[in-house]
C-alpha beads as a LAMMPS data file, in Angstrom:
LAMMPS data file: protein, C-alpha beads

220 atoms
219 bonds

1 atom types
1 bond types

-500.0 500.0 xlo xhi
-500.0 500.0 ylo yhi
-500.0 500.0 zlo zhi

Masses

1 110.0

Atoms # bond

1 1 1 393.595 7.253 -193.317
2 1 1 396.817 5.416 -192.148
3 1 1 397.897 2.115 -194.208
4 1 1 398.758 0.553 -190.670
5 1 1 397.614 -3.275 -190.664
6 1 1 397.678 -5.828 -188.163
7 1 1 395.840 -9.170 -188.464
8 1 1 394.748 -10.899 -185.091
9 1 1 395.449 -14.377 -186.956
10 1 1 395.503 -18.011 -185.842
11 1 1 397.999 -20.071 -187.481
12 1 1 395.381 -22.983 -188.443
13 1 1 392.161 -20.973 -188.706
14 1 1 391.317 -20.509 -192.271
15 1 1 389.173 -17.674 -192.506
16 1 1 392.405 -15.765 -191.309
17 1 1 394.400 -17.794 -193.697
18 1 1 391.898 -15.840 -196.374
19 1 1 392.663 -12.157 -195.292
20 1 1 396.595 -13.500 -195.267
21 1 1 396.095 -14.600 -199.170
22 1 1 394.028 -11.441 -199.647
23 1 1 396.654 -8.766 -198.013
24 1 1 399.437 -10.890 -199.695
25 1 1 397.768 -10.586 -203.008
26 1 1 397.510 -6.653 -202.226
27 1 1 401.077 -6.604 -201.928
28 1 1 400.073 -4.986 -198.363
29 1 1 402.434 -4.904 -195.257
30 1 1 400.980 -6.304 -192.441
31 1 1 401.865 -7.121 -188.571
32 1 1 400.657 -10.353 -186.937
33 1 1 399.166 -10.156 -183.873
34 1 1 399.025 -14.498 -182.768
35 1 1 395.410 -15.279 -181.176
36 1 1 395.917 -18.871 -179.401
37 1 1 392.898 -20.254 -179.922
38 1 1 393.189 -23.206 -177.527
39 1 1 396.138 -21.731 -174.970
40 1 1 394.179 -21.309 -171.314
41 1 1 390.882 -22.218 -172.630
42 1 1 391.371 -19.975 -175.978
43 1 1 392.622 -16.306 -175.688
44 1 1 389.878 -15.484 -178.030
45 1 1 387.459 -15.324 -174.953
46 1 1 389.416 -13.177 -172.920
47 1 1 388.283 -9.577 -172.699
48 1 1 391.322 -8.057 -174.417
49 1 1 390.373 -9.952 -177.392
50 1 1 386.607 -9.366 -177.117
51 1 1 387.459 -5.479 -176.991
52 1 1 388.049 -5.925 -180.765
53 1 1 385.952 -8.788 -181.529
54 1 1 382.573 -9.364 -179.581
55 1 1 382.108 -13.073 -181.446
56 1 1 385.607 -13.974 -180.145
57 1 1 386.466 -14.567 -183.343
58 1 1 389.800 -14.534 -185.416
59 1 1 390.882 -12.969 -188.186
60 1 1 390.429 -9.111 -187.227
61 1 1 392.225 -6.511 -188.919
62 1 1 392.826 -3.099 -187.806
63 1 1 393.085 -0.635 -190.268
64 1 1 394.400 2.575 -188.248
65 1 1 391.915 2.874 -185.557
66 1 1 389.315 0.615 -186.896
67 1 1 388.477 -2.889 -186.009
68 1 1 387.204 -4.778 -189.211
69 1 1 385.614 -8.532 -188.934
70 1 1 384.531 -11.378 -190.598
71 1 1 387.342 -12.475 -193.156
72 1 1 385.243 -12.262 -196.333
73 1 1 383.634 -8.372 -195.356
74 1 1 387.708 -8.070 -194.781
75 1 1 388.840 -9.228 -198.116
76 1 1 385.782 -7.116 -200.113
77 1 1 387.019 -4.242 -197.992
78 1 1 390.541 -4.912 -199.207
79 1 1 389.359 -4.262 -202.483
80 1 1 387.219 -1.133 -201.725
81 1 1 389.937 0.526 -200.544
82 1 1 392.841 -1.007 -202.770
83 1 1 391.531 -1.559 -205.663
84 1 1 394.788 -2.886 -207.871
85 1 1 395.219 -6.484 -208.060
86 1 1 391.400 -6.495 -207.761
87 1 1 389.523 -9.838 -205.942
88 1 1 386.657 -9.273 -207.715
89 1 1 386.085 -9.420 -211.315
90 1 1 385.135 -6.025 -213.218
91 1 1 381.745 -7.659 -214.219
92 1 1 378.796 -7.923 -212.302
93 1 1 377.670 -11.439 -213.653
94 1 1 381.232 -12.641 -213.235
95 1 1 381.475 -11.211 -209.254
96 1 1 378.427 -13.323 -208.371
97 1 1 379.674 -16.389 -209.412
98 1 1 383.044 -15.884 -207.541
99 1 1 381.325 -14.751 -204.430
100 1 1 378.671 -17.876 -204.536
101 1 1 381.683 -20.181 -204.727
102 1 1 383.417 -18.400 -202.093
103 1 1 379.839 -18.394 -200.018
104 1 1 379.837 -22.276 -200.193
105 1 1 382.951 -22.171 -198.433
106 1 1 382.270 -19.606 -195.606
107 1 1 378.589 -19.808 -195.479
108 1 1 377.940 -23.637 -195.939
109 1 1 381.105 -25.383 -195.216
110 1 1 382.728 -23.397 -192.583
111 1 1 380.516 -22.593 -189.930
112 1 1 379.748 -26.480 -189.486
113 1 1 383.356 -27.033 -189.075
114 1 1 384.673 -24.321 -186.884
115 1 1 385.758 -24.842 -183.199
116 1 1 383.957 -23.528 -180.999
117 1 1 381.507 -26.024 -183.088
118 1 1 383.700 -29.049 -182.217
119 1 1 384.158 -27.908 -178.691
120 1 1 380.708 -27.693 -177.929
121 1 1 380.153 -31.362 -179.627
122 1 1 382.793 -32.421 -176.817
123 1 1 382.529 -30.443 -173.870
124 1 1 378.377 -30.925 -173.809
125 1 1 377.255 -33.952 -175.241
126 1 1 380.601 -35.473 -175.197
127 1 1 380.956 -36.758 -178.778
128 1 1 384.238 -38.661 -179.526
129 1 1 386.324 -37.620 -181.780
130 1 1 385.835 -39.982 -184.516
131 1 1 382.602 -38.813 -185.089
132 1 1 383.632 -35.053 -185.012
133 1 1 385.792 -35.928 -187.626
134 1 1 383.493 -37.719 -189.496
135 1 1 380.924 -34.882 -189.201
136 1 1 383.768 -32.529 -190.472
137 1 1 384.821 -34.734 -193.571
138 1 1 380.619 -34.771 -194.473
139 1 1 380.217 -31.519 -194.636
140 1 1 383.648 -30.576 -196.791
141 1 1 382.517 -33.339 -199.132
142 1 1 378.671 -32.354 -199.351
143 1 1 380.476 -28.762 -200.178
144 1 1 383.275 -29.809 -202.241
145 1 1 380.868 -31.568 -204.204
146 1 1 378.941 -28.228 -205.169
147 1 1 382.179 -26.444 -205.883
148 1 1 383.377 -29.304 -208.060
149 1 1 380.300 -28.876 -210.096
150 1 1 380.405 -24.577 -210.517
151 1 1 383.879 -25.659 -211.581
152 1 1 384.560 -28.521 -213.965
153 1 1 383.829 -27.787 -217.464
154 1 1 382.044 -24.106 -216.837
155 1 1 383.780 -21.765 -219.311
156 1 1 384.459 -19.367 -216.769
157 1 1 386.884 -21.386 -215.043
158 1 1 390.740 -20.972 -215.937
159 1 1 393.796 -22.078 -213.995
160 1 1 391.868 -20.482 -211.324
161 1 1 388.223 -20.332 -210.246
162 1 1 387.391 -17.126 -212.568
163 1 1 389.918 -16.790 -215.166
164 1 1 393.254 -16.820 -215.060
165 1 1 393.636 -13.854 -211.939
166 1 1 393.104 -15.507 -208.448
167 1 1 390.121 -13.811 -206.892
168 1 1 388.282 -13.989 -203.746
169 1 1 386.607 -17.584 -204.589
170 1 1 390.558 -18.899 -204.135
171 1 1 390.837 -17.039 -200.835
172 1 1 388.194 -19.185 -199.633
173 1 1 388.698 -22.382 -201.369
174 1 1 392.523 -22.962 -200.782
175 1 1 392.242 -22.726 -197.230
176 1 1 389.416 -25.343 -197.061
177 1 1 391.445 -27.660 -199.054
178 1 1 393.758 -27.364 -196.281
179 1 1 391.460 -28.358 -193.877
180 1 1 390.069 -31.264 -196.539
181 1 1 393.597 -32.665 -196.175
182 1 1 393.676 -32.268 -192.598
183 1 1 390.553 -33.868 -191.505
184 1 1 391.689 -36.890 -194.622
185 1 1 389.201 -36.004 -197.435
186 1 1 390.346 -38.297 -200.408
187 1 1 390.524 -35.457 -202.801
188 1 1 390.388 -37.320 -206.043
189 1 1 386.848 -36.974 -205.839
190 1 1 387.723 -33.316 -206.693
191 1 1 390.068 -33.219 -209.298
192 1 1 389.517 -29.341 -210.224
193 1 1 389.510 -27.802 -206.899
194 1 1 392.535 -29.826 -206.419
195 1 1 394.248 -28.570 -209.937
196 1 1 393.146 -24.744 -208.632
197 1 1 394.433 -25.331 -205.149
198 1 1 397.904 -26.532 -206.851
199 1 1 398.067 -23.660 -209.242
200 1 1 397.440 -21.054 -206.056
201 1 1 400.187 -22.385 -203.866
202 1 1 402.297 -21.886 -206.446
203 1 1 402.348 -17.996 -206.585
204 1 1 404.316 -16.886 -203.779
205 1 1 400.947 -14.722 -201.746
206 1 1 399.602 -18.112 -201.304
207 1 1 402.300 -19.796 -199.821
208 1 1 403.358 -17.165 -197.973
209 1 1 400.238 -17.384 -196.144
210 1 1 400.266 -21.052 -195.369
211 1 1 399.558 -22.350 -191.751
212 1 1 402.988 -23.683 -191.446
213 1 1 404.504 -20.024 -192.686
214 1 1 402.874 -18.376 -189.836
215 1 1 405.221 -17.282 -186.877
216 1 1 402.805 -18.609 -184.240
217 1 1 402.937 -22.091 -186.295
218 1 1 404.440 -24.580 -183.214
219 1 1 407.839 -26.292 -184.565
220 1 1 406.672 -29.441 -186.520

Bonds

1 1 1 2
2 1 2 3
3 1 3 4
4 1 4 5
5 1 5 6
6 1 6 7
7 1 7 8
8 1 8 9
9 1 9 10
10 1 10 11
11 1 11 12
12 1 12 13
13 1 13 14
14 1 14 15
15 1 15 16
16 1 16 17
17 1 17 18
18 1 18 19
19 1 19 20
20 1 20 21
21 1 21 22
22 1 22 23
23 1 23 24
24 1 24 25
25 1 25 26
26 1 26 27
27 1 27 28
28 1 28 29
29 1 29 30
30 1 30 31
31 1 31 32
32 1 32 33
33 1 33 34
34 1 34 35
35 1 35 36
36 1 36 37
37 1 37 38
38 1 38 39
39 1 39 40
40 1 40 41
41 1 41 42
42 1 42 43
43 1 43 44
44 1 44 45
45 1 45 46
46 1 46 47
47 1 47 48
48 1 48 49
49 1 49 50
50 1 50 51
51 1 51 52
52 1 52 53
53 1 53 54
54 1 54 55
55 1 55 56
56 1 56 57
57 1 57 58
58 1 58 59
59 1 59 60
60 1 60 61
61 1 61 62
62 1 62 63
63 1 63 64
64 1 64 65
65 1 65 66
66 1 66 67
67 1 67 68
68 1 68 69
69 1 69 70
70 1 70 71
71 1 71 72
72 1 72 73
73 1 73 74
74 1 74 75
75 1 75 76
76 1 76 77
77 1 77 78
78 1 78 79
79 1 79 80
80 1 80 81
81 1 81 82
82 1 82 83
83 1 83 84
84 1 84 85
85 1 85 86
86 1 86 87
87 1 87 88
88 1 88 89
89 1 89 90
90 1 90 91
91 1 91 92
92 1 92 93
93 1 93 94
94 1 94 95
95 1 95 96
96 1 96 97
97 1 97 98
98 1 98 99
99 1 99 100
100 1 100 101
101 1 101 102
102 1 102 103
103 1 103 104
104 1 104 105
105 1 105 106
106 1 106 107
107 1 107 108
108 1 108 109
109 1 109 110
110 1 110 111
111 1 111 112
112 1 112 113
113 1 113 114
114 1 114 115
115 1 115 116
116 1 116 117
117 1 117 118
118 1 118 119
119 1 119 120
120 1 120 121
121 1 121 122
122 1 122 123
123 1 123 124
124 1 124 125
125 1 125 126
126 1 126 127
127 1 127 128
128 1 128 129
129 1 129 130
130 1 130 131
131 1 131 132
132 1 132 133
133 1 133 134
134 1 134 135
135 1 135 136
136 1 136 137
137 1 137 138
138 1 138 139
139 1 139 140
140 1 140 141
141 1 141 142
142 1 142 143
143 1 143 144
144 1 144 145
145 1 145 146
146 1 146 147
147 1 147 148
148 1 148 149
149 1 149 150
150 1 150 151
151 1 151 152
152 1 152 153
153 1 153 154
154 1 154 155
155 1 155 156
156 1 156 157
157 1 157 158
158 1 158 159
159 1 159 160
160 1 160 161
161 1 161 162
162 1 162 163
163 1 163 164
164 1 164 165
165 1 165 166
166 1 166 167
167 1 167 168
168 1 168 169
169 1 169 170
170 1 170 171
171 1 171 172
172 1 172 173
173 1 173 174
174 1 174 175
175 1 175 176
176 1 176 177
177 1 177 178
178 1 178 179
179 1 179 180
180 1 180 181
181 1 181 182
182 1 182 183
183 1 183 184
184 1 184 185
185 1 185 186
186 1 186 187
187 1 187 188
188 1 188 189
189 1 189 190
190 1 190 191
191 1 191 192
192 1 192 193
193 1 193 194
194 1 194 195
195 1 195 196
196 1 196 197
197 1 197 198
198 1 198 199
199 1 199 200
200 1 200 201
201 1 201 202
202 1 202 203
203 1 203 204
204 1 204 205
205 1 205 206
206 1 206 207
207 1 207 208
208 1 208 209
209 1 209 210
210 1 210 211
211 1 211 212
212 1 212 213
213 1 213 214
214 1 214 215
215 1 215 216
216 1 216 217
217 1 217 218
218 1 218 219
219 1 219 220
């Protein structure tokens, strides 16, 4: 089986800003392949794209031949088939609790904030785009509250979600933190997921994968 990545990656979404913390923590080489999301109505849609991805959905990797999708099937596959610097603790108890934090984020949070969710708010019933925000910053908060609460004072939790290794609950959070800050979340509602978040970006396979890293990022 050839060790041949490439991530089809937006800059700004973060479920590909997971699989870029993920491969990074792997210490895997990987090629970026840009997906413009919103360039000529979103490449995503075109059939090139939809070839390897029938949702029209970013992050895909291809492993070899193989098309793999959705970022957190990505990431568990990651650590299937590398297992050192695993994602996922050794323990079964301990591996639920990582992946129901990293479920709030892309199970309950996500989906309600993604895109082509947004776009359809606008293009057919024409909300503004005060209230998509607003609808955006509810359902991080609603979320952010429930991850506040599996975190603060659970003996589990180190300097990062589980312990002191990052796992796959800090592939998922980190990123939505990002988007927290973009959409203006006060985050000192959330003082542990913002002590986590700060302890992540400072390894350098978290940074690394930042939006603003990214070489389809547009100059600031």
């Amino acid at each position: 089986m050839t060790d041949i990545l490439k991530l089809f990656s937006y800059w700004r979404s973060s479920a590909a800003y997971r699989v870029r913390i993920g491969l990074n923590l792997k210490g895997l080489a990987y090629e970026i392949a840009p997906v413009h999301l919103l360039r000529d109505g979103g490449e995503q849609h075109g059939a090139a794209f939809r070839a390897a991805n029938p949702q029209g959905l970013v992050p895909v990797l291809q492993h070899g031949q193989r098309m793999l999708r959705q970022s957190v099937a990505i990431l568990e596959y990651l650590d299937e088939t590398w297992p050192d610097h695993p994602l996922l603790p050794a323990i079964a108890r301990d591996r639920q609790r990582v992946r129901a934090i990293a479920q709030v984020v892309a199970c309950d949070i996500h989906p309600l904030n993604n895109l082509r969710v947004l776009q359809y708010f606008d293009r057919e019933w024409h909300v503004p785009q005060p209230e998509r925000d607003e609808w955006v910053r509810h359902w991080i908060v609603e979320g952010f509250r429930a991850v506040e609460a599996m975190l603060t004072d659970h003996p589990a939790t180190g300097r990062f979600c589980e312990g002191d290794r990052p796992t796959l609950a800090d592939c998922c959070l980190v990123p939505q933190v990002y988007n927290a800050r973009r959409f203006g979340v006060d985050l000192n509602a959330f003082p542990t997921i913002a002590r986590i978040e700060a302890a992540c970006l400072k390894l350098p396979e978290f940074d690394a994968a930042r939006p603003e890293r990214q070489p389809d990022c547009p100059p600031q």
